[in-house]
ZAGU-983550 format. One record per atom (N, C-alpha, C): residue in one letter; x, y, z. Coordinates in steps of 0.1 Angstrom, whole numbers, padded with zeros to 4 digits, always signed. Layout:
residues N
AXYZ;...
***
This chain:
residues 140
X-0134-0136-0079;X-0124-0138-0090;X-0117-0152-0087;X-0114-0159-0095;X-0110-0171-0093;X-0092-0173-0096;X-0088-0173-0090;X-0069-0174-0092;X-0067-0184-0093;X-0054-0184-0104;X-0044-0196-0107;X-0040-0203-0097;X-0034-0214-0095;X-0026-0217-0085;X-0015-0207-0080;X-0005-0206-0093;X+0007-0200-0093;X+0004-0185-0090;X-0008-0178-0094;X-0012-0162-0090;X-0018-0162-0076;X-0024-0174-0071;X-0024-0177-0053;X-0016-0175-0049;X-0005-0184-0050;X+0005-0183-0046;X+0018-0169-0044;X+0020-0164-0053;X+0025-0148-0058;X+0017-0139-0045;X+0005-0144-0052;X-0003-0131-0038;X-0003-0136-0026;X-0003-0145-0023;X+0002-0153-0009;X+0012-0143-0007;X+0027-0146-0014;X+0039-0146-0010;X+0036-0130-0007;X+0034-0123-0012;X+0032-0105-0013;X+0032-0105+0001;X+0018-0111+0000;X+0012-0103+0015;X+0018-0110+0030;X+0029-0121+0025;X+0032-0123+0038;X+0046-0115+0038;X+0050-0115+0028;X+0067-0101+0025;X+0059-0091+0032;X+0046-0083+0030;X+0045-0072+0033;X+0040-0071+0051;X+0038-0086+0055;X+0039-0087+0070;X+0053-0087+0078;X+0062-0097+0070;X+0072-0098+0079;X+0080-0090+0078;X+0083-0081+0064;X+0096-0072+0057;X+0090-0062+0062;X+0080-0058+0058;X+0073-0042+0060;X+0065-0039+0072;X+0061-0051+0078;X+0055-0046+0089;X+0040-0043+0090;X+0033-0050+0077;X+0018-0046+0075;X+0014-0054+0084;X+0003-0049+0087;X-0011-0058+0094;X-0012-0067+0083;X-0022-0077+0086;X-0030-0085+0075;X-0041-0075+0064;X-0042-0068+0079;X-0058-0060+0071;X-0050-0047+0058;X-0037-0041+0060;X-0030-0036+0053;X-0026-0040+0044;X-0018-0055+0045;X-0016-0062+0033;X-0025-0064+0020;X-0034-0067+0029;X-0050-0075+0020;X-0055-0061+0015;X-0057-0054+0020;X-0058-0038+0010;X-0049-0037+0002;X-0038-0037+0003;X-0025-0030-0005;X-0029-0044-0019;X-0030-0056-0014;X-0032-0065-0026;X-0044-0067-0034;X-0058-0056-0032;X-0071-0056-0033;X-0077-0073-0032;X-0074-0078-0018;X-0077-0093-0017;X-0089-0092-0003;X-0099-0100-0004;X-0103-0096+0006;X-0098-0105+0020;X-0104-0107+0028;X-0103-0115+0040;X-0105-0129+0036;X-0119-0130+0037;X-0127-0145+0032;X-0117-0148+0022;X-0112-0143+0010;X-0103-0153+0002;X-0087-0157+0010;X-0086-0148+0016;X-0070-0154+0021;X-0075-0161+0031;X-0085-0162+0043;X-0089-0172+0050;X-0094-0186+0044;X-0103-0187+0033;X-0104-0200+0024;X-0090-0205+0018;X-0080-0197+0012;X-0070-0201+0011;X-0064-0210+0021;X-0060-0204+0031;X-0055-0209+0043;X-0060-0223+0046;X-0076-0225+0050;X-0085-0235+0051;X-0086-0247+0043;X-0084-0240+0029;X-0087-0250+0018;X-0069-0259+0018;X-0061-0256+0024;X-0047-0261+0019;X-0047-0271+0028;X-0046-0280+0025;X-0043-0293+0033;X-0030-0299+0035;X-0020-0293+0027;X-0010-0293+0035;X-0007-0282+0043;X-0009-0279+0048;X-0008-0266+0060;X+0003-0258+0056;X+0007-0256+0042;X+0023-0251+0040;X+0014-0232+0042;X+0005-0229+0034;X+0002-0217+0034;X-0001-0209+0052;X-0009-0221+0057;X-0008-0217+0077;X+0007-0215+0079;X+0014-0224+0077;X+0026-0222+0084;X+0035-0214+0078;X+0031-0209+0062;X+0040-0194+0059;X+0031-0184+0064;X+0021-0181+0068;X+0018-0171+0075;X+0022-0170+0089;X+0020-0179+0096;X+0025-0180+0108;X+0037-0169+0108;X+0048-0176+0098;X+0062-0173+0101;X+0065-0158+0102;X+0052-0154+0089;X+0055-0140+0087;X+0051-0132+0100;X+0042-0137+0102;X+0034-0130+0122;X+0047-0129+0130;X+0051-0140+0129;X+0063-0141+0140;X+0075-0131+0134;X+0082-0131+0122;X+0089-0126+0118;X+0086-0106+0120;X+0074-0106+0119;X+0068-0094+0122;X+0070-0090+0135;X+0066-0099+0144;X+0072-0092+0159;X+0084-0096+0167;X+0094-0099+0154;X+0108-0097+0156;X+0112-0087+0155;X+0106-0080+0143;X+0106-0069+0135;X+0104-0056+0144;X+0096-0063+0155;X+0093-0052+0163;X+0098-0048+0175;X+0105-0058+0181;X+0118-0062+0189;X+0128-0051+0180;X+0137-0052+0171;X+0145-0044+0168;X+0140-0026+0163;X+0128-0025+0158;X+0122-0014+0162;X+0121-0005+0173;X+0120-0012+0182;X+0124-0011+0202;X+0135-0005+0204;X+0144-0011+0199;X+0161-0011+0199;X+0167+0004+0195;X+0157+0005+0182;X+0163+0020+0173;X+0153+0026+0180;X+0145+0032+0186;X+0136+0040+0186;X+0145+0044+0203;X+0146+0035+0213;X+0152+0036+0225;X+0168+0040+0225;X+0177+0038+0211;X+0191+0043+0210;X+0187+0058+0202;X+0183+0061+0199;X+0172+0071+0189;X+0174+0087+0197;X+0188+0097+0198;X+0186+0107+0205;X+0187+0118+0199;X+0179+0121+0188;X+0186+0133+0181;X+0169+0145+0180;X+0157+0136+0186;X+0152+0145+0190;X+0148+0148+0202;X+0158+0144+0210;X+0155+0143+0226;X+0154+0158+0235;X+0164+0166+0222;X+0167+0179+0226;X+0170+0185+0215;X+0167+0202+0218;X+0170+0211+0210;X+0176+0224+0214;X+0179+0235+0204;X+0183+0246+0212;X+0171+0256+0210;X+0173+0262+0220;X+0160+0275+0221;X+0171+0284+0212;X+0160+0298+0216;X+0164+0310+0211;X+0177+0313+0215;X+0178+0312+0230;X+0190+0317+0235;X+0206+0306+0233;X+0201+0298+0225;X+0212+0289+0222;X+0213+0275+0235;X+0204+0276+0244;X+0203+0268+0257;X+0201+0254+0248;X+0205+0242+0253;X+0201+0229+0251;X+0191+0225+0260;X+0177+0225+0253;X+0165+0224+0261;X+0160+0207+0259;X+0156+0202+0268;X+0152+0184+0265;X+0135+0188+0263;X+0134+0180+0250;X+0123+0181+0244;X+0112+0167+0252;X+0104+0171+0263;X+0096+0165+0271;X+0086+0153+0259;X+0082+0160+0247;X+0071+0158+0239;X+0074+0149+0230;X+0090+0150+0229;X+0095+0139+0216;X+0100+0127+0225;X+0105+0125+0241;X+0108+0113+0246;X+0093+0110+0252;X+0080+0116+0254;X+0070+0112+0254;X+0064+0103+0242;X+0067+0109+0230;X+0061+0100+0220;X+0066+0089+0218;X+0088+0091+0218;X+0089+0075+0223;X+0090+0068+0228;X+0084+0069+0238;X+0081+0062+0252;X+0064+0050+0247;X+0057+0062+0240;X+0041+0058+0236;X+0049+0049+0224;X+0057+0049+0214;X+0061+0042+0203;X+0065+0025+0210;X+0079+0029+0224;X+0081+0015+0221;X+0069+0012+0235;X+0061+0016+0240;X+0052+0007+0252;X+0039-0002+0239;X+0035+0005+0227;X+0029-0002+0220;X+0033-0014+0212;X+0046-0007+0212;X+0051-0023+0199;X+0053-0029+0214;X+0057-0033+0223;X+0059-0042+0237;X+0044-0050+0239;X+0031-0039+0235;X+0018-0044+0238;X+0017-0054+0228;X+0024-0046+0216;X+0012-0055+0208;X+0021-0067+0206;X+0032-0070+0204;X+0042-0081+0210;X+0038-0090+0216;X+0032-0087+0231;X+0026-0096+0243;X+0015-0103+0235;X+0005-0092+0227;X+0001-0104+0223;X-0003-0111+0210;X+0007-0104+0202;X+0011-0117+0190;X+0021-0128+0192;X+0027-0126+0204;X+0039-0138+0210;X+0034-0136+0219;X+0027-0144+0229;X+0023-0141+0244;X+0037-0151+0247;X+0034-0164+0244;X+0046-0174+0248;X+0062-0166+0252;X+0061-0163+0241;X+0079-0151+0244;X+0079-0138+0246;X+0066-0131+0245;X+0065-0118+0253;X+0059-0110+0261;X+0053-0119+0263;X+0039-0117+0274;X+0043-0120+0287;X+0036-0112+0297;X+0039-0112+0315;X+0029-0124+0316;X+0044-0133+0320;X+0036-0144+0327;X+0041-0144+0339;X+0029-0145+0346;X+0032-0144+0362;X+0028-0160+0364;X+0028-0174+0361;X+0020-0180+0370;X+0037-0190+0370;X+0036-0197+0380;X+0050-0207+0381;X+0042-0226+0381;X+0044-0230+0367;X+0039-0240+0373;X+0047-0260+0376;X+0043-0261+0389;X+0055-0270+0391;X+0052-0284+0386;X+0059-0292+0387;X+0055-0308+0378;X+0061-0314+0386;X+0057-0330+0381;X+0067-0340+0390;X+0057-0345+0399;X+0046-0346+0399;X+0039-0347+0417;X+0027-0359+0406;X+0019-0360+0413;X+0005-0366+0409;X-0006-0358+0403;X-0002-0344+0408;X-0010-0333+0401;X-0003-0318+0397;X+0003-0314+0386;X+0008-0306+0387;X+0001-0291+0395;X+0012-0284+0401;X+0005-0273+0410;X+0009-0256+0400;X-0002-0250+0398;X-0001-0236+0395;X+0002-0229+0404;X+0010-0215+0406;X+0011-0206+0413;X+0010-0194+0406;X+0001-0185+0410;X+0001-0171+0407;X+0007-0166+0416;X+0013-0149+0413;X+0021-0141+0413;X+0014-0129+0412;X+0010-0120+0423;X+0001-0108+0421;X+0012-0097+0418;X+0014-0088+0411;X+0021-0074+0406;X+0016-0066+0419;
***
């Protein structure tokens, strides 16, 4: 199907609102806007001013900002930490601070690696100034 400029553009804007605001994947977005891949990659490719790469970018990034304060509510987040039994006891629910525990270690993963630069374990130290800069690793 062949799009306008201005209907490119629209569906551009969509699917990167629905990365940075809502939180979609690409592959979510691109469904939700029945667009496939190959067209929003030729989009991207064919723009020679790089404006369409570098509004996607932003939305990526804005996305795992997004995921950063996700972290925040889900770890201040205590109302199903516990419950009462039959006998009226306040019992700690093992299975709801398990899940989010699994909620914020994923958005942390997947963080590391859509920002490795700012959220990723970097272990290596590297020094400058010399004739050859020197790497240092750091074993865990």
């Amino acid at each position: 199907m062949a799009y306008s400029e201005e209907d490119k553009q629209k569906l551009f804007n969509e699917i990167c609102r629905l990365i940075s605001i809502d939180g979609f994947s690409l592959r979510k977005a691109l469904l939700n806007q029945s667009l496939t891949s190959d067209t929003f990659y030729n989009w991207i490719d064919s723009d020679k001013t790089f404006k369409l790469s570098l509004q996607y970018a932003r939305a990526c990034d804005d996305r795992t900002e997004m995921l950063a304060d996700e972290i925040l509510e889900i770890a201040d987040e205590q109302n199903a930490d516990t419950h009462q039994d039959d006998d009226g006891n306040t019992v700690t629910d093992g299975s709801a601070i398990a899940r989010s525990r699994l909620k914020v270690d994923t958005r942390k993963w997947l963080m590391s690696k859509m920002n490795a630069k700012k959220y990723g374990d970097n272990n290596t130290l590297k020094l400058e100034g010399g004739e050859k800069p020197i790497n240092i690793s750091f074993e865990d």
